[in-house]
RODO-176103 format. One line per 5 residues: their letters; for each residue z, y, x of N, C-alpha, C. Coordinates in steps of 0.2 Angstrom, whole numbers, plus 2048, in hexadecimal, padded with zeros to 3 digits. Layout:
a	Z Y X Z Y X Z Y X | ...
# end
This chain:
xxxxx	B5F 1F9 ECC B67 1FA ECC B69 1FC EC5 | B6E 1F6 EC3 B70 1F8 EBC B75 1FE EBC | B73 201 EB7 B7A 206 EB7 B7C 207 EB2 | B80 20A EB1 B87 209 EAC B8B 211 EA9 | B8C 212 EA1 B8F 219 EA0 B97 217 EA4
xxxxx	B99 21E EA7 B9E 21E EAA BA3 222 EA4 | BAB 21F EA5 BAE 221 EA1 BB4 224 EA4 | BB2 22A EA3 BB8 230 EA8 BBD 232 EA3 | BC3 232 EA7 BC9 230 EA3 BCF 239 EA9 | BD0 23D EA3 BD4 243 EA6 BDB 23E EA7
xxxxx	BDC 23F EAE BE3 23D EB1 BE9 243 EAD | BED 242 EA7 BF0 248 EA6 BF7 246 EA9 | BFB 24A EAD C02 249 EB1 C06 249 EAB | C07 244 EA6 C0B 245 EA2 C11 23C EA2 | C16 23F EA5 C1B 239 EA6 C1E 239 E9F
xxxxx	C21 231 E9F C27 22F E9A C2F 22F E9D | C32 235 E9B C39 236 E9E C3F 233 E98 | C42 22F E99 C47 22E E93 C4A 232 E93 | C4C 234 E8A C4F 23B E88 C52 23A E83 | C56 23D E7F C57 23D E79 C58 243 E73
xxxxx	C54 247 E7A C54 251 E79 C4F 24F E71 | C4F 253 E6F C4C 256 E67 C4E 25E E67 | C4A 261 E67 C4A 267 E67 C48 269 E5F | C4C 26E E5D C4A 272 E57 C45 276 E57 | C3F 278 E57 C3C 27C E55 C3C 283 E4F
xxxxx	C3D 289 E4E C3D 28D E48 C34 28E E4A | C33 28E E44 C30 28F E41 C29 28D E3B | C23 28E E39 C20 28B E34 C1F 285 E36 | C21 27F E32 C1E 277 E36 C16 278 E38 | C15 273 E3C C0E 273 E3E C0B 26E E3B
xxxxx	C0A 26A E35 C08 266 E32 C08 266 E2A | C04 265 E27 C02 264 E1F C08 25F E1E | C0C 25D E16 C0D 257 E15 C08 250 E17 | C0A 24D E17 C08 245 E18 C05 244 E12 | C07 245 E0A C04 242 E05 BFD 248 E07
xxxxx	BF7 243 E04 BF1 244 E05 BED 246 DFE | BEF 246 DFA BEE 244 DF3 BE8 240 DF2 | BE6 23B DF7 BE1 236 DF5 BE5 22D DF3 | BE1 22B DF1 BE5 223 DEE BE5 220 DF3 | BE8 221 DFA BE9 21C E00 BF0 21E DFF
xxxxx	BF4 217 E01 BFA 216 E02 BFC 21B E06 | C03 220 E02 C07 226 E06 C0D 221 E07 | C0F 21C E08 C12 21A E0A C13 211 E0D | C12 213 E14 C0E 20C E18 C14 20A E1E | C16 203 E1E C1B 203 E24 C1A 1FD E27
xxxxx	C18 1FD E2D C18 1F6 E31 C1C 1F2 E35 | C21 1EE E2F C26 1EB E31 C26 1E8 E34 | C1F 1E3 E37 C21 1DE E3A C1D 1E0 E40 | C20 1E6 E43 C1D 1E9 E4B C21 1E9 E4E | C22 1E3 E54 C26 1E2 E5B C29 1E9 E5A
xxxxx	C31 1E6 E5F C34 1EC E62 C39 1EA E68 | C33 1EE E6B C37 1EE E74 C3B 1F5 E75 | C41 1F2 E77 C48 1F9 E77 C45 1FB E7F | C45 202 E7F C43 205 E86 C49 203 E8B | C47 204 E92 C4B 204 E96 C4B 20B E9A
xxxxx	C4F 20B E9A C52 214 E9F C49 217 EA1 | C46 21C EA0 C3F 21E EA1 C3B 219 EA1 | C3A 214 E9D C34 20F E9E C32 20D E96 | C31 216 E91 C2F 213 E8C C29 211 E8A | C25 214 E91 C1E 212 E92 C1A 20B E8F
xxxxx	C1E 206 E95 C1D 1FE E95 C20 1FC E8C | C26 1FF E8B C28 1FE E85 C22 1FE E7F | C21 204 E80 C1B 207 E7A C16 204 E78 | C12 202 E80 C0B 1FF E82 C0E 1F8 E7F | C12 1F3 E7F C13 1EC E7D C15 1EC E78
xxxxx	C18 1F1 E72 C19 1F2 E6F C11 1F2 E68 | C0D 1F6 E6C C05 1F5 E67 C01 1F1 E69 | C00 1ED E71 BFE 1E7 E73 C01 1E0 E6E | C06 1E0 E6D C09 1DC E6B C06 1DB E63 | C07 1E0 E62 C04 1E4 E59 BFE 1DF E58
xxxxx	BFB 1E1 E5F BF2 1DE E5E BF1 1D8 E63 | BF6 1D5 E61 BF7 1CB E62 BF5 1CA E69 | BF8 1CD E6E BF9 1CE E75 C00 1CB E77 | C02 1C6 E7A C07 1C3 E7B C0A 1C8 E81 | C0C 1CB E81 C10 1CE E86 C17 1D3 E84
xxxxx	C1A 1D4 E8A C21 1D9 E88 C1F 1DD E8C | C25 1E1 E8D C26 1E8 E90 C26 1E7 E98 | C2D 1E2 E99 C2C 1E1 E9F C25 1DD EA4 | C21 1DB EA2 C1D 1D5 EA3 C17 1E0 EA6 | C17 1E3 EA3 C14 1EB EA4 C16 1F0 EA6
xxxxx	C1E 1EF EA9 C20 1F3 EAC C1E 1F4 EB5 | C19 1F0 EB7 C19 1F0 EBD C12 1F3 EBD | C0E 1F1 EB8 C06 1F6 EB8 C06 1FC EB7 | C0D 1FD EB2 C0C 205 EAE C12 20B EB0 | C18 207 EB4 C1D 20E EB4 C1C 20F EBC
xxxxx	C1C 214 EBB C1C 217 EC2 C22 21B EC4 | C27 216 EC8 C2F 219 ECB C2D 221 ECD | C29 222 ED0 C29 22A ED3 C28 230 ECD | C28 22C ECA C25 232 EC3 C2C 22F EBD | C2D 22A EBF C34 227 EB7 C2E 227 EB3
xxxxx	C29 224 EB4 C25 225 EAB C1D 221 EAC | C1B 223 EA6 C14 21E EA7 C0F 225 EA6 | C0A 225 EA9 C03 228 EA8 C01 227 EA3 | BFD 22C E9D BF9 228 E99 BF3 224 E9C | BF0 226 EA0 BEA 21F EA4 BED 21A EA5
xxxxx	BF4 21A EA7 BF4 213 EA7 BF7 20F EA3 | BF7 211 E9E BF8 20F E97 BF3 209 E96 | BEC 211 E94 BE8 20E E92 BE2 208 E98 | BE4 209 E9F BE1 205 EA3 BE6 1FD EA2 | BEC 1FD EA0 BF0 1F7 EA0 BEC 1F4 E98
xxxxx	BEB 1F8 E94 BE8 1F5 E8E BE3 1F2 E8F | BE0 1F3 E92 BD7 1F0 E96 BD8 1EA E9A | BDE 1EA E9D BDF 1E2 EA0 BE1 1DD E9A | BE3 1DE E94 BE2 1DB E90 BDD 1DA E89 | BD8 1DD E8C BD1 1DC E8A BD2 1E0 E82
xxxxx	BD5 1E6 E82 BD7 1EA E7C BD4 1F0 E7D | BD0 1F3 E78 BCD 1FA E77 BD2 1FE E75 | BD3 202 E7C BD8 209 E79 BD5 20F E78 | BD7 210 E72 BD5 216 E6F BD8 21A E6D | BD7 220 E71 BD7 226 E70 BD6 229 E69
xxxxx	BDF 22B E65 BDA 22E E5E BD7 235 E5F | BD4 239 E5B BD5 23F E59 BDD 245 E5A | BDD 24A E5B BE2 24C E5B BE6 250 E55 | BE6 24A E50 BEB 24E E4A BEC 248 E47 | BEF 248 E41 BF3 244 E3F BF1 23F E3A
xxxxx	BEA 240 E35 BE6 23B E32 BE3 237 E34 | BE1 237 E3C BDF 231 E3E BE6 22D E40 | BE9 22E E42 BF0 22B E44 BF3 227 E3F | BF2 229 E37 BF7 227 E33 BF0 222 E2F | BEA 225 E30 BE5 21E E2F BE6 218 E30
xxxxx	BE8 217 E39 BE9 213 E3B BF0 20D E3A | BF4 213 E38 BFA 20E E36 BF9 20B E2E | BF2 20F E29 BEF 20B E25 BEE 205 E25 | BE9 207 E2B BE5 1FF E2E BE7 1FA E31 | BEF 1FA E2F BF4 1F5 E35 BF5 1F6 E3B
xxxxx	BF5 1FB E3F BF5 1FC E46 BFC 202 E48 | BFE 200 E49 C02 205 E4D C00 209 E52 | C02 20E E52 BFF 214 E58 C05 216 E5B | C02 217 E62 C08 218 E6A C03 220 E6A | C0C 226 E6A C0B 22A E68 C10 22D E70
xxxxx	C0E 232 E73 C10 236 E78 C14 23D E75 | C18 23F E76 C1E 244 E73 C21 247 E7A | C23 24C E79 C28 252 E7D C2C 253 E78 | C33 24F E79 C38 24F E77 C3B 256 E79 | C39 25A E7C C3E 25F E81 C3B 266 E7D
xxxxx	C38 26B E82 C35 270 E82 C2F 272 E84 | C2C 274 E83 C24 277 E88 C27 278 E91 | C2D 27D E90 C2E 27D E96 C2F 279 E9A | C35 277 E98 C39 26F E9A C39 269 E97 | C34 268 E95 C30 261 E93 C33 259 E95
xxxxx	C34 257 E8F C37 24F E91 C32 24B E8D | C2E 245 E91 C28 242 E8F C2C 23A E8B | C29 23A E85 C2C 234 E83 C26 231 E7E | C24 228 E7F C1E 225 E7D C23 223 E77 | C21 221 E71 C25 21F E6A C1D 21B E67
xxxxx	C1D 217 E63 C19 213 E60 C1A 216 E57 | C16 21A E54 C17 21B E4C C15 215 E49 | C19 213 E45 C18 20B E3F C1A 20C E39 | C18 213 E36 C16 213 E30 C19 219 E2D | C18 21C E27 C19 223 E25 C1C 222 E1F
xxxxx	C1F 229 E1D C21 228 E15 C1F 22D E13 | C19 22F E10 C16 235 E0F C1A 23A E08 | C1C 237 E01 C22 23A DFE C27 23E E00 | C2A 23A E07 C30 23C E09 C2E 242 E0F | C27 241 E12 C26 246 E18 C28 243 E1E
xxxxx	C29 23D E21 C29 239 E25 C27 233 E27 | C28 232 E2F C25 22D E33 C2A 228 E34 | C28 221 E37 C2D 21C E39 C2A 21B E3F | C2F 219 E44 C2D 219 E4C C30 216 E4E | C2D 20F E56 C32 20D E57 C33 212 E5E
xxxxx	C37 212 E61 C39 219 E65 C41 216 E67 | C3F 217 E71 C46 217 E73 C49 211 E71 | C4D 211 E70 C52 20A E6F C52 20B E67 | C50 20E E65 C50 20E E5C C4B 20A E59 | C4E 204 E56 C45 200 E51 C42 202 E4E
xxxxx	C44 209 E47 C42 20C E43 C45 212 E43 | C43 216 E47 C45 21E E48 C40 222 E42 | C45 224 E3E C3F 226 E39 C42 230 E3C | C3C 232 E3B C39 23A E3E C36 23F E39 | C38 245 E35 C34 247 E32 C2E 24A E35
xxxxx	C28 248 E31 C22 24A E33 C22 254 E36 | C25 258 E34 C26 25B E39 C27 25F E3F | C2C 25B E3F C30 259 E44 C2D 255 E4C | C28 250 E46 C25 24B E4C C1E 24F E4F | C1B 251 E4A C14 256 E4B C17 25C E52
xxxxx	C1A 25F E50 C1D 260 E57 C1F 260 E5C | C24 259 E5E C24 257 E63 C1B 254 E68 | C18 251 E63 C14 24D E64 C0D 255 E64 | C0B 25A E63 C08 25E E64 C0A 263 E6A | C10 261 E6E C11 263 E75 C12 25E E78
xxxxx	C0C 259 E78 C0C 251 E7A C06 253 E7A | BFF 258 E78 BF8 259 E78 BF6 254 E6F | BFA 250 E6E BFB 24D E67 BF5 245 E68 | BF9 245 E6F BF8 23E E72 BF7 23A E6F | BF4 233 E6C BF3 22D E68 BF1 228 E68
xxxxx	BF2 222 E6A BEF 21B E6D BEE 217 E68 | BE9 214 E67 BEA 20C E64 BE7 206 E65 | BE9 203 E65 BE5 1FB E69 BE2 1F9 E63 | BDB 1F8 E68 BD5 1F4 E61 BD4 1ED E65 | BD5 1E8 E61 BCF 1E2 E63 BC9 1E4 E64
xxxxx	BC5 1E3 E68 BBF 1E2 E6A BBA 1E3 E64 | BBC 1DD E60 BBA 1DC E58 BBB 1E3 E53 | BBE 1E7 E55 BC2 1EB E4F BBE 1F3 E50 | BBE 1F7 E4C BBB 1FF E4D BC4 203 E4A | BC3 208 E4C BC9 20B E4B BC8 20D E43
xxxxx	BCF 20F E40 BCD 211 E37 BC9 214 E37 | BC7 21B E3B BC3 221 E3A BBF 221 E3F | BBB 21D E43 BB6 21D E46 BB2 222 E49 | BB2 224 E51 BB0 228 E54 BAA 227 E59 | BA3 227 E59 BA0 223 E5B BA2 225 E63
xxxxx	BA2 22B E66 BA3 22C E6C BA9 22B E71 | BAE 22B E6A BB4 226 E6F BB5 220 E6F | BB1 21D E6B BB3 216 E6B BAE 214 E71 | BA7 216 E70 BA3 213 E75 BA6 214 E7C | BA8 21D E7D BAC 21C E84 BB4 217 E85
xxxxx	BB6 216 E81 BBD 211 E82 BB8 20B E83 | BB4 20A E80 BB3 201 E81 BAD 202 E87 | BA9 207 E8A BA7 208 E91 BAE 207 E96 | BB2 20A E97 BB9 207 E98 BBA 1FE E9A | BB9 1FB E97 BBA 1F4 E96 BB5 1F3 E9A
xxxxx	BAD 1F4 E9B BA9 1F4 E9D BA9 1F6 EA4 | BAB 1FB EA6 BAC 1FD EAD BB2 1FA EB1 | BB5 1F5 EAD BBC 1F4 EB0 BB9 1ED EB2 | BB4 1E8 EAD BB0 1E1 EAF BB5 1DF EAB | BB8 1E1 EA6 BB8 1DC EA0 BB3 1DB E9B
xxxxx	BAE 1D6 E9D BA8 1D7 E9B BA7 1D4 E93 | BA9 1CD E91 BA9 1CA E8B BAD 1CF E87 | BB3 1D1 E87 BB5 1D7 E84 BB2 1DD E83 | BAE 1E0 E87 BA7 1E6 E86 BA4 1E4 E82 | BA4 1DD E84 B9B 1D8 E80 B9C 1D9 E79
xxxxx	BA0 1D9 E77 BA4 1D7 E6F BA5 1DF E6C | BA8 1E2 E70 BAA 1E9 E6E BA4 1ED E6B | B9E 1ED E72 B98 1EF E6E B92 1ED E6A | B95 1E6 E68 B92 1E6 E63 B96 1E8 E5C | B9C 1E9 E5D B9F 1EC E58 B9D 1F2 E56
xxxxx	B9C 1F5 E5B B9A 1FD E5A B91 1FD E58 | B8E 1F9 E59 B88 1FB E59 B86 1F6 E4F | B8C 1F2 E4E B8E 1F0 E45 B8D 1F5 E42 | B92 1FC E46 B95 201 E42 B8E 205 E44 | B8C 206 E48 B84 20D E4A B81 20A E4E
xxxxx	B7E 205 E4C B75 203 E4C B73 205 E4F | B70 20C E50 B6D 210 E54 B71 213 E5A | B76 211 E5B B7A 213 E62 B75 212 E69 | B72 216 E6B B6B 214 E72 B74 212 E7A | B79 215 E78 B7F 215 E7A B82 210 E7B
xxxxx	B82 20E E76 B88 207 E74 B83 200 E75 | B7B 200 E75 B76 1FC E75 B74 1FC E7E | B77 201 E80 B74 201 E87 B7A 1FE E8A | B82 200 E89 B88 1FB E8A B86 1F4 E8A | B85 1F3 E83 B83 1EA E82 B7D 1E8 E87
xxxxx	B79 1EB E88 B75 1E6 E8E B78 1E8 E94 | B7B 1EC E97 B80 1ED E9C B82 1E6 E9D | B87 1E6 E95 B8C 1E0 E97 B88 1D8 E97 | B83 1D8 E94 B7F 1D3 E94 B7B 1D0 E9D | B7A 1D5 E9E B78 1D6 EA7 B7D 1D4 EAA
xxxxx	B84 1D7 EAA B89 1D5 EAF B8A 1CF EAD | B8B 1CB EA8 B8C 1C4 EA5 B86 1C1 EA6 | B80 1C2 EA8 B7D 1BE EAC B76 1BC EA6 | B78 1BD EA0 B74 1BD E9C B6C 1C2 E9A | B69 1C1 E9F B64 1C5 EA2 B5D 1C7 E9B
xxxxx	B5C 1C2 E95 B57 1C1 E91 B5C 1C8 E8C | B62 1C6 E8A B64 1C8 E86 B66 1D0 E89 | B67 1CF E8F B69 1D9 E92 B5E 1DC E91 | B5B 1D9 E95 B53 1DC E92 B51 1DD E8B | B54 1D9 E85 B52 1D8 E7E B56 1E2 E7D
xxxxx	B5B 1E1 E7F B5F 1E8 E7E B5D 1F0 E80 | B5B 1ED E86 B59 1F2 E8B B51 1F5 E87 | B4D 1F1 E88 B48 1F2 E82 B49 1F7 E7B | B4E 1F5 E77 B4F 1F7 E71 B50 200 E73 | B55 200 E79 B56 208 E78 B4E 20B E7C
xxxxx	B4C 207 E7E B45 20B E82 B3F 20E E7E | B41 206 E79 B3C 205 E75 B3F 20D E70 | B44 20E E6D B46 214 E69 B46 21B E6C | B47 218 E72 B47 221 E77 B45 221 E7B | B3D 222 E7C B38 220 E83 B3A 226 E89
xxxxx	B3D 22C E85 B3D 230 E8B B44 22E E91 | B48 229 E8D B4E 228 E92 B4D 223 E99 | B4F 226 E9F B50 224 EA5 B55 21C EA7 | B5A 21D EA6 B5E 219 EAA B5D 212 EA3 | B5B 214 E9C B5B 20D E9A B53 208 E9C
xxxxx	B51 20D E9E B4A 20A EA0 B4B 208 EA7 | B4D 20B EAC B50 209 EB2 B52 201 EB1 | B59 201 EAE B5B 1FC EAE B56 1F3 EA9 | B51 1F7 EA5 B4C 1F0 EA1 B48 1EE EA8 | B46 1F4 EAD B43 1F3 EB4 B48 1EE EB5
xxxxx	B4E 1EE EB7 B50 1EC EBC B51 1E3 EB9 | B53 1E3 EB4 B53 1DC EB1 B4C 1D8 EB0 | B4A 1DA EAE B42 1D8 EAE B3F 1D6 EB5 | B3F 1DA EBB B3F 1D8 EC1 B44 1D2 EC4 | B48 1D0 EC1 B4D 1CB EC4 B4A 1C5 EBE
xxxxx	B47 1C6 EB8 B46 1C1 EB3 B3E 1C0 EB6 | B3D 1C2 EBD B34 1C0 EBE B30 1C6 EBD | B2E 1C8 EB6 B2B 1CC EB4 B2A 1D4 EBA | B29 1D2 EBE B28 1D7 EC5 B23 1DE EC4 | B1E 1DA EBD B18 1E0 EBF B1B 1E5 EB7
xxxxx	B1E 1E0 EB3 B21 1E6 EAF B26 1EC EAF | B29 1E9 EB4 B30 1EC EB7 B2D 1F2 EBB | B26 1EF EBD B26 1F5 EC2 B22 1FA EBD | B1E 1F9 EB8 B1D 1FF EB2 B23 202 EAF | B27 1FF EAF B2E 201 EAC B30 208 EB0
xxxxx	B31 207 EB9 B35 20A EBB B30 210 EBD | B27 20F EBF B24 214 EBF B24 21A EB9 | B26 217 EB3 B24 21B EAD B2B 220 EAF | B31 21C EB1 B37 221 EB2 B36 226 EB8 | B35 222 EBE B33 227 EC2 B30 22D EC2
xxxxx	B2A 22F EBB B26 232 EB9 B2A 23A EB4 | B30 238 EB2 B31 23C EAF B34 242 EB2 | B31 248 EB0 B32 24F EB4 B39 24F EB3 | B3E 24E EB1 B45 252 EB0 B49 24E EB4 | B46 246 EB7 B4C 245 EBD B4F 248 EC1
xxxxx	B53 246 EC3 B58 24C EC7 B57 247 ECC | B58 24A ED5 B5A 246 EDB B5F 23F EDA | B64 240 ED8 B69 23B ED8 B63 235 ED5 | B60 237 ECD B5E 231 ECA B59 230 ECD | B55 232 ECF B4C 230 ED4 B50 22C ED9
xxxxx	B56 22D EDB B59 22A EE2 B5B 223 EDF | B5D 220 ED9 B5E 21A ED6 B5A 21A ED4 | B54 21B ED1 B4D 219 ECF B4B 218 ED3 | B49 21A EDB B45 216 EDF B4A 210 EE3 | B4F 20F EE2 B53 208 EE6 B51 205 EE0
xxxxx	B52 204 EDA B4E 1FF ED5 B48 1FE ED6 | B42 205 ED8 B3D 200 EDA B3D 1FC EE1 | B41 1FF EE4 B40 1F9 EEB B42 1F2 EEA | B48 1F3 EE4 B4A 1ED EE2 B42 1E7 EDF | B41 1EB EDA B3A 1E7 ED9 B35 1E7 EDB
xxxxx	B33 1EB EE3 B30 1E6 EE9 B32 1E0 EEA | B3B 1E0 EEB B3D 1DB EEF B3C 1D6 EE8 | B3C 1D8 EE3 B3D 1CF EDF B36 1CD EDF | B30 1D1 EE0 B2B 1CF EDE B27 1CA EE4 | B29 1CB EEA B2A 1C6 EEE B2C 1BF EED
xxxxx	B31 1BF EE8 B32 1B9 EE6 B31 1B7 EE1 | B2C 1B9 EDD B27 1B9 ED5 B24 1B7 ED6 | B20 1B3 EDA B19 1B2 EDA B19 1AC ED5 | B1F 1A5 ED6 B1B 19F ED3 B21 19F ECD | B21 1A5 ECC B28 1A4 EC6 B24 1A7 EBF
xxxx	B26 1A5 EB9 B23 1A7 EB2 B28 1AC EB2 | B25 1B1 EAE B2A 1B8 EAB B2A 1B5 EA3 | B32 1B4 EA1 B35 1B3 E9B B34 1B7 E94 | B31 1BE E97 B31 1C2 E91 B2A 1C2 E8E
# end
């Protein structure tokens, strides 16, 4: 039985309610200046980023087609308001934001929560879909806005937001709003792409994401993107022969599976799963050394002994039909 990292995703109840509230805050800003005093551009503006004008609470769909779009995705807002707004709420989930990303074969990523990965990425050309409480802590009004570019001399941001193409915000003011948001941050990666600042644990779980959902050539691509950037990922290398297995490419998910066993002999499930492909590639009597060595290790838990022995039963049942067949490997 192959298995697969699962990518758990906090459902946070946070709707998008059309607003045009801006609340003053007194007090210290919450945020350093914007200039960084290193020689990266303090001043980046993504002029040529789509803009979809919301519709009465549907800046969700707006937002999300508005960075889809960024990252050479033909679609509008309308064409996403039937996956993502949800009438009982006036607003979009962040899950389904980023579950709507994934039917277009794009890694959403979660940045970091503060503001130098966020303005990385408008480095990088990417515009970033930003979640905000336009209201109060109390009284809360959830509003999606897309940041496309900053002026860091001046202490401000440019946003498309609401029906406005270029709403410009002093970084203040926007830190703010957007840190009683939990300082929410999305950006759509091609497959091909790693975020400016790369974070090996989010990106692998965003692109297990794509994987769990069975967009597979998309996963396939992703992690080897990731595995460019960390070589030694036993994570992102157990992904790619996942995705190689489900895509039916059985030589190349064992080539993988091997490499993490071969580097970490005490792990379980990636040796489980070289059993289980090897068993289906013929190789019957290897698979069963494979799955006995797992079987053997003291720290299994019931759950895993309980999918270790359906894998060995599975490699009874193939070795039945391995007698006049060559093993590949």
């Amino acid at each position: 039985m192959i298995t697969r990292s699962r990518l758990l995703v906090h459902r946070a109840v946070l709707v998008c309610l059309f607003s045009w509230l801006l609340s003053a805050c007194a007090g210290t800003p919450l945020v350093a200046p914007l200039v960084t005093g290193t020689t990266e551009p303090q001043t980046v503006e993504l002029v040529d980023t789509p803009f979809f004008p919301q519709r009465r609470y549907q800046c969700g769909p707006a937002a999300l087609a508005t960075a889809l779009r960024a990252s050479g995705v033909a679609v509008d807002a309308d064409a996403l308001t039937e996956w993502i707004y949800l009438p009982e709420r006036k607003g979009s989930l962040q899950l389904e934001l980023i579950a709507a990303a994934r039917r277009f074969e794009r890694v959403p990523y979660v940045l970091p929560k503060s503001l130098s990965p966020l303005l990385a990425e408008i480095r990088a050309g990417r515009p970033v879909i930003v979640l905000q409480n336009l209201g109060l802590r109390r009284w809360p009004y959830w509003h999606y806005a897309v940041v496309v570019g900053f002026d860091a001399e001046r202490d401000r941001l440019v946003l498309r937001s609401g029906t406005t193409r270029r709403k410009i915000v002093k970084a203040s003011r926007f830190v703010r709003t957007w840190q009683r948001a939990h300082s929410w941050a999305l950006v759509m990666l091609r497959p091909s792409e790693l975020p400016a600042d790369p974070d090996h644990d989010r990106y692998v779980q965003a692109v297990a994401g794509l994987e769990a959902t069975g967009h597979i050539d998309a996963a396939t691509t992703a992690y080897r993107t990731a595995l460019g950037h960390w070589p030694q990922s036993r994570i992102a290398r157990l992904g790619l022969g996942n995705t190689y297995y489900l895509g039916g490419d059985l030589l190349s998910a064992a080539e993988q599976f091997k490499v993490v066993v071969q580097n970490s002999p005490g792990t379980v499930v990636p040796r489980n799963n070289l059993a289980q492909v090897m068993a289906e590639l013929h190789c019957t009597d290897a698979a069963m050394e494979q799955i006995e060595v797992a079987l053997a290790n003291p720290d299994n838990n019931p759950e895993l002994r309980q999918m270790l022995n359906k894998t060995r039963d599975s490699i009874l049942a193939w070795q039945a039909k391995s007698e006049l067949r060559d093993c590949p490997l």
